[in-house]
C-alpha positions as CSV (number, residue, x, y, z in Angstrom):
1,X,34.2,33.6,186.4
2,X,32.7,30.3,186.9
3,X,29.2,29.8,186.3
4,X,27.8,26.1,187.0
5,X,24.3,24.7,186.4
6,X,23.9,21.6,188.9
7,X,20.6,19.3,188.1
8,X,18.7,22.0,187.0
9,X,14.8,21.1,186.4
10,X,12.2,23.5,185.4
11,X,8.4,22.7,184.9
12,X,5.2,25.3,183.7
13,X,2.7,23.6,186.1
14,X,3.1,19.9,185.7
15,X,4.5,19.9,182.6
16,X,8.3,19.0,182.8
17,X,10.4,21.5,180.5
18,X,14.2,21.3,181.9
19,X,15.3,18.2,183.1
20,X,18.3,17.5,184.7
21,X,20.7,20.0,183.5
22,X,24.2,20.0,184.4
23,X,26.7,22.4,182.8
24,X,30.1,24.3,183.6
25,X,30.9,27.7,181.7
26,X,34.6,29.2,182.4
27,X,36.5,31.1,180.7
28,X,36.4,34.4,178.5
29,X,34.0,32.0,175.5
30,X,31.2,32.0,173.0
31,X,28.7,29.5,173.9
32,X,26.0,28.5,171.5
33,X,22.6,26.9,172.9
34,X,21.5,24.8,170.1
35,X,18.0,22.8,169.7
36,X,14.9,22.5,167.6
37,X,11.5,25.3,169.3
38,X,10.5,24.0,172.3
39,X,13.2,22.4,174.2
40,X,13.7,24.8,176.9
41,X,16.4,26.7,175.8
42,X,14.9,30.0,176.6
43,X,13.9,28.5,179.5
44,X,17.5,27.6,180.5
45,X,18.6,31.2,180.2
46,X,15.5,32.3,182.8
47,X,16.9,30.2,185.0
48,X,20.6,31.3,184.7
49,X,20.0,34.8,185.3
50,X,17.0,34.6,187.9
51,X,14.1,35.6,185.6
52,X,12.7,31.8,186.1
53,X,13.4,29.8,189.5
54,X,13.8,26.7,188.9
55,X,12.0,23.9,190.5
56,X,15.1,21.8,191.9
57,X,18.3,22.1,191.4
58,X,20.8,25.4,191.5
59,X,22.9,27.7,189.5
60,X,25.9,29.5,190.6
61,X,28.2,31.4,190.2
62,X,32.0,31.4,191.6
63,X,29.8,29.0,193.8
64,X,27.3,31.1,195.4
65,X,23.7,30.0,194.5
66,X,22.2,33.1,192.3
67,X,18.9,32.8,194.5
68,X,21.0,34.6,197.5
69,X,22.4,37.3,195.6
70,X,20.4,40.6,195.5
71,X,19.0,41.2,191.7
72,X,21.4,44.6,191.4
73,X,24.4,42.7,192.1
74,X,23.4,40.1,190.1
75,X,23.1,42.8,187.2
76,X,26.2,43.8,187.6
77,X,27.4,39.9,186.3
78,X,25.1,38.8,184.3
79,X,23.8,40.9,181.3
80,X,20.3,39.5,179.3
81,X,19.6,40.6,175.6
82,X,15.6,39.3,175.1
83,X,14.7,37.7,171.8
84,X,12.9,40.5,170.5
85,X,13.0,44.0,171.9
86,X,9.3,45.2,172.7
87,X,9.6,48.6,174.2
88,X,7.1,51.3,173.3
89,X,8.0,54.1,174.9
90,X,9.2,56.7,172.4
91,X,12.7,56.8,174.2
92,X,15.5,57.6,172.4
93,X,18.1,55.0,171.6
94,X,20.7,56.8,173.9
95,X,18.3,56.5,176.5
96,X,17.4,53.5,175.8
97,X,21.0,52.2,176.2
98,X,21.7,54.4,179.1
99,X,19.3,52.2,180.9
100,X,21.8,49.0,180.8
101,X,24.1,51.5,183.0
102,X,21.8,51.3,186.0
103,X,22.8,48.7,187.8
104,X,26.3,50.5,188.5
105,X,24.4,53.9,188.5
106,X,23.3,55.6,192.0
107,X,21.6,58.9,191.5
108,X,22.0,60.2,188.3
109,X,24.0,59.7,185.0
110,X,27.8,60.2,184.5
111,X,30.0,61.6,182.1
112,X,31.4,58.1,182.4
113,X,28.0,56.6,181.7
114,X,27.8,58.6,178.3
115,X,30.7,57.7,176.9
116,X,30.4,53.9,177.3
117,X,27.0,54.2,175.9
118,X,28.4,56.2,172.9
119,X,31.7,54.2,172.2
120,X,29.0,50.8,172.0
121,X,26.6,52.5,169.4
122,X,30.0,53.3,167.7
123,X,31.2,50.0,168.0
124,X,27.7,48.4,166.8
125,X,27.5,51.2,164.0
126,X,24.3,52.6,165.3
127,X,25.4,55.9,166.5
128,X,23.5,57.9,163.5
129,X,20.5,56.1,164.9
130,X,21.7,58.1,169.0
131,X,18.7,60.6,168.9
132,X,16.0,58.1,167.5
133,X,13.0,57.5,169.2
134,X,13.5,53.4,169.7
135,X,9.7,52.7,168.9
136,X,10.3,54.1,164.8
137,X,13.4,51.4,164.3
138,X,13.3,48.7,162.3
139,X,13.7,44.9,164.2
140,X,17.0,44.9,163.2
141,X,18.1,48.2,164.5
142,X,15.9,47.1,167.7
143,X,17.7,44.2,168.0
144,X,21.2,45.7,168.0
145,X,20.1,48.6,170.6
146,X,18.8,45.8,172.8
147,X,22.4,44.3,172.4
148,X,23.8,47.5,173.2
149,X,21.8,47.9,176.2
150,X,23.0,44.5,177.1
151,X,26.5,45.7,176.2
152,X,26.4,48.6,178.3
153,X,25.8,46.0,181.7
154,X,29.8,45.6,181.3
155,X,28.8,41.9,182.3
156,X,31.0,39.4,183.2
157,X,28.5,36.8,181.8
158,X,26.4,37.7,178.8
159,X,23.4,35.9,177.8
160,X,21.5,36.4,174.7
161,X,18.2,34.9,173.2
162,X,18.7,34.2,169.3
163,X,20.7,38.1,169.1
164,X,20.8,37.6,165.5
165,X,16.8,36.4,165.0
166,X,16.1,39.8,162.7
167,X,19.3,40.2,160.9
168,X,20.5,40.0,157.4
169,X,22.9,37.2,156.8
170,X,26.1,40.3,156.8
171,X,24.8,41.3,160.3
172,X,24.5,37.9,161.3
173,X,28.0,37.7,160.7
174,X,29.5,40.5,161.7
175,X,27.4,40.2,165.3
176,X,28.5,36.9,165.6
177,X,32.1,37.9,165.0
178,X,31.9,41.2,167.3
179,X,30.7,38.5,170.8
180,X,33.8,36.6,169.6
181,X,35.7,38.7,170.1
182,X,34.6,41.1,172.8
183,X,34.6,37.3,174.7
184,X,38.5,37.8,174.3
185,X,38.8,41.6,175.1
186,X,36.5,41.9,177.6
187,X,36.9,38.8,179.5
188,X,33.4,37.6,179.4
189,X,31.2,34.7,179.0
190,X,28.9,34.8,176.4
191,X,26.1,32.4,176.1
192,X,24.0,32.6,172.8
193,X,21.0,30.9,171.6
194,X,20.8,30.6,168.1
195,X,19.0,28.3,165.2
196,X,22.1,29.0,162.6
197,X,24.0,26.0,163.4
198,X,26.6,26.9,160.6
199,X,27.5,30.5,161.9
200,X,27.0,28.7,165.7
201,X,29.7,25.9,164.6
202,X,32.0,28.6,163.1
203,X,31.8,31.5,165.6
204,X,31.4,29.6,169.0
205,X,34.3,28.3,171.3
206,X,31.8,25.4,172.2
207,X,28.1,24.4,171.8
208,X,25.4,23.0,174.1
209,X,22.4,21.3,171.8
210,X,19.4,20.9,173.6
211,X,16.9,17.6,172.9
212,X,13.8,17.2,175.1
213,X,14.6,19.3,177.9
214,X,17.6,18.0,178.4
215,X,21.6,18.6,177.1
216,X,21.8,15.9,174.2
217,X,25.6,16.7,173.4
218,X,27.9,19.3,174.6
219,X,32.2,20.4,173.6
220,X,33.7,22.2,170.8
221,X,31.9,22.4,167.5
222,X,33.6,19.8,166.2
223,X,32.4,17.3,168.9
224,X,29.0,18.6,168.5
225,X,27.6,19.5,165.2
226,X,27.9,15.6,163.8
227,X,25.6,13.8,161.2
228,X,24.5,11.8,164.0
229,X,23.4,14.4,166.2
230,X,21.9,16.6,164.0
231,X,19.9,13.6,162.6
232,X,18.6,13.0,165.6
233,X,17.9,16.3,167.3
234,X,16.8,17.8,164.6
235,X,15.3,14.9,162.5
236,X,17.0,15.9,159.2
237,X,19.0,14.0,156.3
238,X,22.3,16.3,156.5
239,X,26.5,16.1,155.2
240,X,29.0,17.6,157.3
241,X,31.8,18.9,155.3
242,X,35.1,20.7,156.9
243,X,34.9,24.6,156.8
244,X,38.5,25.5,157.5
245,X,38.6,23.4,161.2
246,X,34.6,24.2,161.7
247,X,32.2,21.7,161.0
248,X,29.5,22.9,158.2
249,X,26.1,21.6,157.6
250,X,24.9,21.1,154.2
251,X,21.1,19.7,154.5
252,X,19.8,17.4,152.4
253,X,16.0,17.1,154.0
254,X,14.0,15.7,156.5
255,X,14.6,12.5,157.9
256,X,11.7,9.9,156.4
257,X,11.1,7.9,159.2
258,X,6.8,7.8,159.1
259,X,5.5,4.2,158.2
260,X,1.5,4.0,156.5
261,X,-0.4,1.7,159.0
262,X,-3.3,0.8,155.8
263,X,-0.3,-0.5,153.1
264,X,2.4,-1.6,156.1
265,X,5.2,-0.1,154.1
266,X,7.0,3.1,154.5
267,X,5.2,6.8,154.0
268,X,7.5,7.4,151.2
269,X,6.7,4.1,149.4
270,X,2.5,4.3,149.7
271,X,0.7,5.1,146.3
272,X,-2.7,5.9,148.2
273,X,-2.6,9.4,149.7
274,X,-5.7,8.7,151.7
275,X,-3.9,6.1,153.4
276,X,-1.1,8.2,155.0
277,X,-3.7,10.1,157.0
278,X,-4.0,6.6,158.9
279,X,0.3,6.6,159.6
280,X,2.3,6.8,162.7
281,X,4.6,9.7,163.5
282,X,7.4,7.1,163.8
283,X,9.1,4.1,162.3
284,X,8.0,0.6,162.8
């Protein structure tokens, strides 16, 4: 499966939040989106599965623009877990679930149906919660039903906004470990965004960090989570140390870049508080 983002823009009214995106995904993979709030990452994902259109360029898949392909067939290749699961309907969680089937379902549910939806909340460890209404889970336990449901697309392509937002660090792991490696069984794409940068570097086969709307860097973890980048997407004092082949970030704080305009010397170095109410955002 071949999914390929050609000069992809995307703007809320006038205001420019993609620009000029160009990216190739192949291959049975975890892919991380990394990037500081409010660089369009969520965004990107939209556009990739036809929530968002995008305002020029295209996206396709084994080269057939997404546009032209009927949203149930789409469904069928692309699966989308949201950031946070919102439903309110007292549904249960099997229910819930079952409704990832639908896009291969016709008129009712299948023995078939059932039992992919059960070995998932198995594999996930939330079959105790099968019977629960989904509005009396916790956000964690939302979130992993929502993966589930996502799960139970059987998607070529998976895509997944921050799937690890309302976990403890264990879950964090063991979710992170569990797309690794149904990547491999499964033969799937998965395409993550996520803020961790050190379970990201660890976990993912390559990562995509996002600066200004744009793709700032892009390859293997390695290639990606630098000093320099990170200091400059990010805007953060950092050490990279080696983690057993994957990159690790150890932070050490903000970049200090902010220069008083009153004593013309660096924030850091000014003695009058007042003053640095008079400073630039930047360096001089």
């Amino acid at each position: 499966m071949r999914l390929e983002i050609c000069n992809l823009n995307f703007s809320y009214s006038t205001v420019p939040v993609l620009k000029d995106i160009s990216l190739t995904f192949e291959g049975s993979k975890l892919i991380s989106i990394l990037g500081p709030n409010g660089v369009g990452k969520s965004t990107l994902i939209h556009c990739m599965n036809k929530i968002l259109t995008p305002t020029g360029g295209t996206v396709k898949l084994n080269g057939t623009d997404i546009t032209e392909m009927p949203v149930k067939e789409l469904a069928k290749i692309i699966g989308y877990v949201p950031y946070s699961a919102t439903d309110t309907f007292p549904l249960s969680v099997t229910d819930t679930v079952l409704i990832g089937r639908h896009p291969h379902s016709k008129w009712r549910i299948t023995d078939d149906d059932l039992d992919i939806v059960f070995n998932i909340l198995r594999m996930l460890k939330i079959d105790d919660l099968a019977m629960k209404p989904f509005n009396e889970l916790s956000a964690g336990q939302r979130q992993k039903v929502a993966l589930a449901r996502g799960l139970a697309q059987e998607p070529r392509i998976l895509l997944l906004d921050e799937p690890t937002s309302n976990l403890d660090i264990k879950h964090q792991i063991d979710v992170a470990m569990m797309l690794k490696s149904l990547s491999r069984e499964k033969d799937m794409q998965t395409v993550m965004i996520s803020h961790d940068i050190n379970i990201a570097a660890k976990y993912s086969d390559e990562i995509a960090l996002m600066h200004n709307g744009s793709i700032f860097a892009y390859g293997s973890p390695a290639e990606v989570v630098t000093k320099e980048n990170l200091e400059t997407v990010y805007g953060v004092q950092c050490d990279i140390v080696d983690d057993g082949g994957n990159p690790h970030v150890i932070l050490k704080g903000p970049m200090d870049t902010g220069h008083c305009l009153n004593c013309d010397i660096r924030l850091a170095e000014c003695t009058v508080p007042d003053h640095c109410d008079a400073a630039d955002a930047t360096s001089q």
